[in-house]
N, C-alpha and C positions, 0 to 999 in steps of 0.2 A: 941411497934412500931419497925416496923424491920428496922434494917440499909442497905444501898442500899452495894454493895457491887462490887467495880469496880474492871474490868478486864483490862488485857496490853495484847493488841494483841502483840502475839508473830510471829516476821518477820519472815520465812523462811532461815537458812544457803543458800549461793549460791554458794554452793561446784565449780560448773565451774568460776565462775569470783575467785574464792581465787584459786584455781589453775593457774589461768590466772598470776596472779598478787602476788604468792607468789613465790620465787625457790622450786625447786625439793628438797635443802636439805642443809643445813651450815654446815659447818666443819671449826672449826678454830684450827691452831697449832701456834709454836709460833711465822714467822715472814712472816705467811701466811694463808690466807682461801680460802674456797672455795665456791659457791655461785651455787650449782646448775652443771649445765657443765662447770662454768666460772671457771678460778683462777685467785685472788686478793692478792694485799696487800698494806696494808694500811701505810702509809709514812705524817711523820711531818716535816713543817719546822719549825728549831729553831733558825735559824738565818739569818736576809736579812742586805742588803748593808746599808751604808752609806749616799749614795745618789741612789737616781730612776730613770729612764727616766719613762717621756710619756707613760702609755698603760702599765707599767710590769703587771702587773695582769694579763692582757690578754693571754702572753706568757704565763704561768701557765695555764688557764682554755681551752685555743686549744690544748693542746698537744693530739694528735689521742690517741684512747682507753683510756682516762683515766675517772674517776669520780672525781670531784675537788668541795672541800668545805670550805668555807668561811667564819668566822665569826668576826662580829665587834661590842663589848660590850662599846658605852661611859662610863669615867670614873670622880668622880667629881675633875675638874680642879687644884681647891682651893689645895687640899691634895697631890697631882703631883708636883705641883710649889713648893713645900715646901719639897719633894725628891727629886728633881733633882736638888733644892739647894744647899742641903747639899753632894748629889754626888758631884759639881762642886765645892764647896770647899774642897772635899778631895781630888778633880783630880789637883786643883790646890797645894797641897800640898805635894802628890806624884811629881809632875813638880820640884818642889824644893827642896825635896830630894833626889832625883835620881841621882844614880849616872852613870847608863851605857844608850848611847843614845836611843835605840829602847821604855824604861820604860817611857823616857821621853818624847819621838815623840806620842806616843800613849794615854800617859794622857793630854798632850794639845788638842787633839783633840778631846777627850772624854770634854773634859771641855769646847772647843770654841761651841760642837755640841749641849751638856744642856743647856750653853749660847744660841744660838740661838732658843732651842724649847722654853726657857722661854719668849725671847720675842717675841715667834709667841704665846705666848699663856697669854700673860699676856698684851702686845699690841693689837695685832690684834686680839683676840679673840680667837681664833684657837681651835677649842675640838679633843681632844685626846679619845684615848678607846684603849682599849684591844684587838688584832689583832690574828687569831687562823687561821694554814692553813692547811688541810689535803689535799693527792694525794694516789687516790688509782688505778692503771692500771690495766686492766683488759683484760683477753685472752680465750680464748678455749685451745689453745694448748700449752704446755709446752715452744717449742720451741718461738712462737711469744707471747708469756707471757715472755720471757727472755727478748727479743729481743726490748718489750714495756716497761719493767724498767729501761732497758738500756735507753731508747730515754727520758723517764722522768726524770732520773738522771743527764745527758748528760744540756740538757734543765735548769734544775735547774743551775747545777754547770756555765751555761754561765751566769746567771742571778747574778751571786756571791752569792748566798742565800749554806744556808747547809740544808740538807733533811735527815732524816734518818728514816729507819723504827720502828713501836712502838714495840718491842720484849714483848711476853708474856701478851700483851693489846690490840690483832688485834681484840676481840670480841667487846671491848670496845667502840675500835678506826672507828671499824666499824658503832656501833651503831651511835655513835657521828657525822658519816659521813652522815647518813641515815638518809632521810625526815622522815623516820614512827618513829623516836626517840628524845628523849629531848636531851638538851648539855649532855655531862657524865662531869662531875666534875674532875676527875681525868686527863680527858686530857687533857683539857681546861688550868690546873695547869702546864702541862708541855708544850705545844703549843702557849700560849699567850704571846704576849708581846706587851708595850707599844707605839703603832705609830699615827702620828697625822692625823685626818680624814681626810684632803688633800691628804696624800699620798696614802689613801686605793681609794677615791674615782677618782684621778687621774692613777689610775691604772687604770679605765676600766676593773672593771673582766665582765663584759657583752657583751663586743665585741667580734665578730665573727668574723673570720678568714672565706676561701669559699667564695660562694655566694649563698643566699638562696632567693628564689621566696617566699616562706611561703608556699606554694604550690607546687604538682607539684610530680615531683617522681627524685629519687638520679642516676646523670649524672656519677660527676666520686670525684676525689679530687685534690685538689689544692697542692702547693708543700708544705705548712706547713701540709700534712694531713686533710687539714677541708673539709666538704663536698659541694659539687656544686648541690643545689638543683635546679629544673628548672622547670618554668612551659612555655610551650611554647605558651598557647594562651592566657598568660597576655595582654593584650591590656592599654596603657598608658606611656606617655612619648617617650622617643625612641623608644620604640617598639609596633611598625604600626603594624606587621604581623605576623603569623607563619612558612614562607618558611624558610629553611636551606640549605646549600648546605655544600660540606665535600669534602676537597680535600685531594691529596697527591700520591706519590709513590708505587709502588706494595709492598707489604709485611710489613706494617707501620701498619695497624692494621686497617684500615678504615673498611670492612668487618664485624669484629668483634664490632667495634663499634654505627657502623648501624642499627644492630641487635639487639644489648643491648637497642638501643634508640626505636627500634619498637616494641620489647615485653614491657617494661615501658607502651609507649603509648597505647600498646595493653589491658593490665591490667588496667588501666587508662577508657575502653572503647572506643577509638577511633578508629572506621574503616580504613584495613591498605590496602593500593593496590601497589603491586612491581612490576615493569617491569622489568623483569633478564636476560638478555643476554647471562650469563654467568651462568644461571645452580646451584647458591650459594646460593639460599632460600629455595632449595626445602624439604632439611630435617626439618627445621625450619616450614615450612609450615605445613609439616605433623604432626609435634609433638607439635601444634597448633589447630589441625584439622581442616587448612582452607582447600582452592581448591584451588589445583593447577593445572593450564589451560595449556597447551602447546599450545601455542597464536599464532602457524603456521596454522593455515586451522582444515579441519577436522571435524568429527561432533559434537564435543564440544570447537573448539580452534578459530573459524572464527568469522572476523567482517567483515561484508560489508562494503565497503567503499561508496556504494551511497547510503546508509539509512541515511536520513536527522537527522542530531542532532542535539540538542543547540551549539554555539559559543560562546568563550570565546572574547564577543566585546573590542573596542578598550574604553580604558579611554576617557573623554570630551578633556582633553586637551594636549593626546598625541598627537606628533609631528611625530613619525614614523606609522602611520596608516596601520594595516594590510586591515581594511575592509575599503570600499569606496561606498556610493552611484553611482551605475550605472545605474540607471535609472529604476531597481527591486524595492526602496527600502533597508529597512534595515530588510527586515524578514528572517527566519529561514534559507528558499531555497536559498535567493541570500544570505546569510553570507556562507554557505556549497557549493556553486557553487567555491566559493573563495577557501574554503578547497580544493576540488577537483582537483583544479587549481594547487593548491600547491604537492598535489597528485601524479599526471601526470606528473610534473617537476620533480619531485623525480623520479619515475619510467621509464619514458622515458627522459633522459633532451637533447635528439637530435628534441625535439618537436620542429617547427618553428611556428610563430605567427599566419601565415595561418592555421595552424594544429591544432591550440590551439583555435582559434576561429569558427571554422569548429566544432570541438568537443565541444565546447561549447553548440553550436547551436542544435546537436544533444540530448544532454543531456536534455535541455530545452523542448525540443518535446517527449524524452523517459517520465520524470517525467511527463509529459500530458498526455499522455497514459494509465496513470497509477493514474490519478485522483488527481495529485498531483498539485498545482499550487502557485503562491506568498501568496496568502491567507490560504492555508490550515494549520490548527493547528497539527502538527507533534503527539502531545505529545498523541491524539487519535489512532495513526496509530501503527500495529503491525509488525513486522519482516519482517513480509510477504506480507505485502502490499507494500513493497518499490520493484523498480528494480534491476536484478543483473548484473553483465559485460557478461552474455550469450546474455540479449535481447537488451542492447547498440550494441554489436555486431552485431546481425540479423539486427537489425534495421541500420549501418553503413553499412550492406553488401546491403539491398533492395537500397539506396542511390547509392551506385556504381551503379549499374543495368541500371539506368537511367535517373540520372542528366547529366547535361555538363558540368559540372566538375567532372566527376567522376573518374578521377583519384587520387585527395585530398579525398577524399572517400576510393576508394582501398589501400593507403597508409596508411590511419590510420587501415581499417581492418587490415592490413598485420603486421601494428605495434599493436595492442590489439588481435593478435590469442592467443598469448601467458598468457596474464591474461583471455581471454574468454572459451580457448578450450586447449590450451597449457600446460606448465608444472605448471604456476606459477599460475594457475585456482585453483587449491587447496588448495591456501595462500588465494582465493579473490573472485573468482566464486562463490556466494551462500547466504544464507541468512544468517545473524547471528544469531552462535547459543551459543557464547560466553553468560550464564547468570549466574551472583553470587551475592550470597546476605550475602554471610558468612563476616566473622569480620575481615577476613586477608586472603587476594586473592592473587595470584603468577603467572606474566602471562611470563610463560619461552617463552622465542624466541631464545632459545640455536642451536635447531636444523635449524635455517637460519646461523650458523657460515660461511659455505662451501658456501655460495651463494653471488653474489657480491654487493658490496656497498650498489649500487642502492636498491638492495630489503631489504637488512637493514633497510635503513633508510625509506624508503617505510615502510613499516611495523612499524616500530615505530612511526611513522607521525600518523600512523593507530588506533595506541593502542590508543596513544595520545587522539585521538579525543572522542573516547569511554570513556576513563577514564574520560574525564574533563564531559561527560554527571552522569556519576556516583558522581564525584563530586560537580555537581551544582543542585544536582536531589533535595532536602533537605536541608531546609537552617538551620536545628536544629540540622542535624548529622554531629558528627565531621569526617572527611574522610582526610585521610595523604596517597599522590599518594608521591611514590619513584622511580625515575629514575634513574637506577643505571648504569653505562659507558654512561653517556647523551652524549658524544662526535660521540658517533652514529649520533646521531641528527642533527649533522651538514654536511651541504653543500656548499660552500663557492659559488656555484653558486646560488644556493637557498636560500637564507636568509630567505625567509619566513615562512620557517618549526621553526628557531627561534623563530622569532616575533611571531607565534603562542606560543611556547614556555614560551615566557615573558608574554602575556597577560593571560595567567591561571596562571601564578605566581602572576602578581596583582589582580586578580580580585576573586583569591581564598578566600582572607583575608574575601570578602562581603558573602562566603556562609560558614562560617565553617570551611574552609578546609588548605591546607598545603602541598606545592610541597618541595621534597626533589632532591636536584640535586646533584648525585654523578660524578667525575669525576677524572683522574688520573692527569690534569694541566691544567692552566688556560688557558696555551699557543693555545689551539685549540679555546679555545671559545674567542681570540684575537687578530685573525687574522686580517691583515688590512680590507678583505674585506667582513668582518662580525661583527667588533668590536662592532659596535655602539649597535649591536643587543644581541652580547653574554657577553656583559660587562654585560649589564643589569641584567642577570639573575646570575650575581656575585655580582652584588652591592643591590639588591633587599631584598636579604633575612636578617632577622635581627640576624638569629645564623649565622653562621660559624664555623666551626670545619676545622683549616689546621693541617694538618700533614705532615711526614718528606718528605721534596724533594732538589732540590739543582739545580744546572746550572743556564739555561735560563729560567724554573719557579721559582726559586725563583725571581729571580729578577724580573719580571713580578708580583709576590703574592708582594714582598718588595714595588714596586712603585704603583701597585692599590690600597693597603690595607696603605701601610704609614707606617709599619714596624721599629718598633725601632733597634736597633744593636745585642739586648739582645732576641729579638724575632725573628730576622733573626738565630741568631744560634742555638737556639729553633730549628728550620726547619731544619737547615741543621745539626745537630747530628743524624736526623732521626732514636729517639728513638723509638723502636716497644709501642703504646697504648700510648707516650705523645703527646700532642696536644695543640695548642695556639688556646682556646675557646673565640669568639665573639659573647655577646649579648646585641644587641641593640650600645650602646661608651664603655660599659665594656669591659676589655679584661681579660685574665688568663692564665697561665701554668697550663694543668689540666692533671692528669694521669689518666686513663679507668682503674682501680680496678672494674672487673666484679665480681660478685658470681658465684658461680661453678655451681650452680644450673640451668645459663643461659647458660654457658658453654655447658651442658647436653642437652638444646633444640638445638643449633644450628646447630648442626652437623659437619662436616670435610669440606666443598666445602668451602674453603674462610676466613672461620670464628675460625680455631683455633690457 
């Protein structure tokens, strides 16, 4: 009879995952190794204090760059109580023969302090064990490899504890410290000593210093060193939304940190749209490989402004209402007739009410013409089926011709030559030909610097509206629009370019999405006669990032934010890249440590 004869599949080595997960290479000498590119060393403590506060363990296990290891062996009680018996009757015995004070000061208190572990453990039950601490800091470079033993020795010696490195045992000490290894014996011998489980597990070594989302991608660090992880479309508790806004002074680092936070969310996936005024994204753009738009006119930079798009509607039970029942309805063309409104005030603000309802009316009869009416669903219509400010024009001049009032006729031609046939036809004359589908879009409005107010903000009114159609196109993609100098934005005779403003900031939270509002002080968006409007889009967001300023905004950021004494001078030392971060009632001292890596995408405009 033949015997069966079993086989052991043999697994495959997976040469990539051990490379993954091994180092390049160990080297240990005697009060240091090295770990790959890393250098290490490995440090015991052999002696802690007397007494503990609260959480010490914790101060040990944050200190930045290090690896920290911890062990606690119960030991049996019965055999303990009966040595530190007999310790305390020879510390009482030393007490009484002593002859110089310090012999004496030092064995009373050895002897009160065995007295008292005895009746925490012989009372109240108390389990003791065997307590072992390794710190081992770890660097790249020679220099911040120093510079990291430094801050762990420093660290220890406030704690009152003695640290020293293991000389001639760092392979050992290592392994001992290493999850892939059992205790070593030999170190354990010299690293243990005897504390009572209260004080290991009243230390806290599992608490974190930072603040971490669990999710998310690394913001900046806190001032013990710990990291600030963040996710910004956590949803729960205080935090309703993903809007942020970033304030602060020119040369404080906002720029720089802006960027850090769009490439994160870029890697992350999520679709990024900048409106740049100032020309600072565009190398970051390229070495991204989005598009970047020059968002002045042109045959790839133009948005019509009468091509009907979605509206960011008002909440059920806002109080400041941008849109209102006029007797249209609330569909598409009467919410964009509102836009338009808003438009016009921007671009002409010598409009009078006759002029404004004149044009109105016009517009109402263009969009007829053109098939368009309360009913029609937009979202079928292409580019080119909408009208542009040539044939509102024509159509205003036939009106002059021969109505009876055709001089409210001739006055608007003479006021719209300029966007129909004029200079500023090339910012707005045409069909849109603005399209992008890529993952980080850059719509420069640099070259409107030279031009005045009015078409700024026109223009950005513009973008605006375009953007929040890109952002509400998809309720499954993530889309973060960035407004960067939003103090553009403002009209103190127009508030409505605001209120537009606020209602894409709340009603982004319902599609996905994420408006960022960059600005140099709060002071412009606080004006008496806008406040009610530009508070909002400072109280809305649940990040905030302030950085350094001082005078009249501080106190303005002090009294809207509520500012403690300790965070107002946060702001005014207007450190370059520190920052008082707010998320959600959390607040932080965080400092922007970028990688060089991001450093390299951003380029020079702004960001270094």
């Amino acid at each position: 009879m033949k015997r069966k004869v079993q086989t052991e599949e043999q697994i495959p080595v997976n040469h990539a995952l051990l490379n993954v997960v091994t180092p390049m290479g160990l080297e240990f000498q005697k009060n240091r190794l090295s770990i790959g590119e890393n250098m290490g060393k490995v440090y015991g403590i052999i002696q802690y204090p007397q007494k503990v506060d609260v959480e010490w363990l914790s101060k040990l296990t944050n200190i930045p760059s290090t690896f920290v290891s911890i062990g606690f062996q119960p030991v049996d009680n019965g055999a303990l109580i009966n040595a530190i018996s007999r310790s305390v009757v020879q510390q009482r015995g030393i007490v009484e023969g002593a002859k110089d004070p310090l012999s004496r000061q030092r064995a009373e208190k050895a002897a009160e302090d065995g007295e008292k572990i005895i009746r925490q453990i012989d009372r109240e039950g108390e389990t003791v064990g065997l307590m072992s601490v390794e710190v081992m800091p770890v660097a790249r470079e020679e220099k911040e490899f120093k510079k990291t033993c430094r801050r762990a020795e420093s660290t220890v010696s406030v704690m009152k504890c003695k640290m020293r490195a293991i000389p001639n045992l760092q392979k050992e000490a290592f392994m001992h410290l290493s999850p892939m290894f059992p205790n070593h014996g030999k170190i354990e011998s010299i690293l243990q000593r005897v504390v009572p489980f209260s004080t290991f597990v009243g230390g806290f070594p599992f608490a974190s210093s930072g603040f971490n989302d669990g999710e998310g991608y690394y913001l900046a660090k806190d001032t013990n060193g710990g990291l600030v992880i963040v996710y910004i479309w956590k949803r729960g508790g205080d935090r309703t939304n993903s809007n942020f806004c970033v304030m602060g002074n020119s040369g404080v680092g906002k720029s720089t940190a802006i960027k850090h936070i769009l490439m994160s969310e870029y890697m992350k996936g999520t679709r990024i749209i900048v409106v740049d005024p100032e020309s600072e994204y565009k190398d970051l753009c390229k070495n991204l490989n989005g598009d970047w738009i020059n968002a002045v006119g042109g045959s790839h930079g133009r948005i019509n402004p009468l091509q009907v798009r979605p509206s960011p509607r008002d909440e059920e039970n806002e109080a400041d209402r941008l849109y209102r029942d006029e007797g249209y309805g609330m569909n598409d063309l009467a919410l964009h007739m509102k836009n338009l409104e808003i438009f016009f005030s921007l671009y002409i603000p010598s409009l009078t009410d006759m002029q404004k309802a004149v044009l109105k009316k016009c517009l109402i009869e263009l969009y007829a013409q053109f098939h368009i009416t309360w009913d029609t669903d937009i979202t079928t219509l292409k580019p080119t089926d909408f009208p542009i400010f040539s044939d509102l024009y024509q159509l205003i001049q036939k009106k002059a011709e021969g109505a009876w009032d055709s001089q409210v006729y001739k006055d608007l031609a003479m006021l719209l030559y300029d966007i129909a046939e004029g200079a500023d036809s090339f910012i707005w004359n045409g069909y849109t030909t603005v399209s992008s589908d890529s993952r980080f879009t850059v719509m420069d409005t640099h070259a409107l610097q030279e031009t005045g107010d009015n078409i700024k903000r026109t223009q950005y009114f513009n973008i605006l509206t375009y953007n929040w159609e890109q952002m509400s196109r998809d309720r499954n993609e993530r889309v973060m629009l960035v407004c960067d100098e939003a103090y553009l934005m403002i009209d103190q005779k127009v508030p409505q370019s605001l209120v537009y403003l606020r209602n894409v900031m709340k009603r982004a939270r319902k599609y996905e999405s994420a408006l960022g509002i960059i600005s140099h002080s709060l002071v412009d968006f606080l004006h008496e006669s806008i406040k009610q409007y530009g508070q909002a889009l400072l109280d809305i967001p649940c990040y905030k990032i302030l950085m350094g300023t001082d005078g009249k905004n501080l106190k303005e950021t002090a009294d809207l934010y509520d500012l403690t004494e300790a965070e107002q001078e946060l702001l005014l030392a207007r450190k370059r890249g520190h920052a008082l971060f707010m998320a959600g009632a959390k607040r932080l001292h965080i400092q922007f440590d970028i990688p060089a890596y991001k450093l390299q995408y951003m380029g020079n405009a702004g960001g270094r």
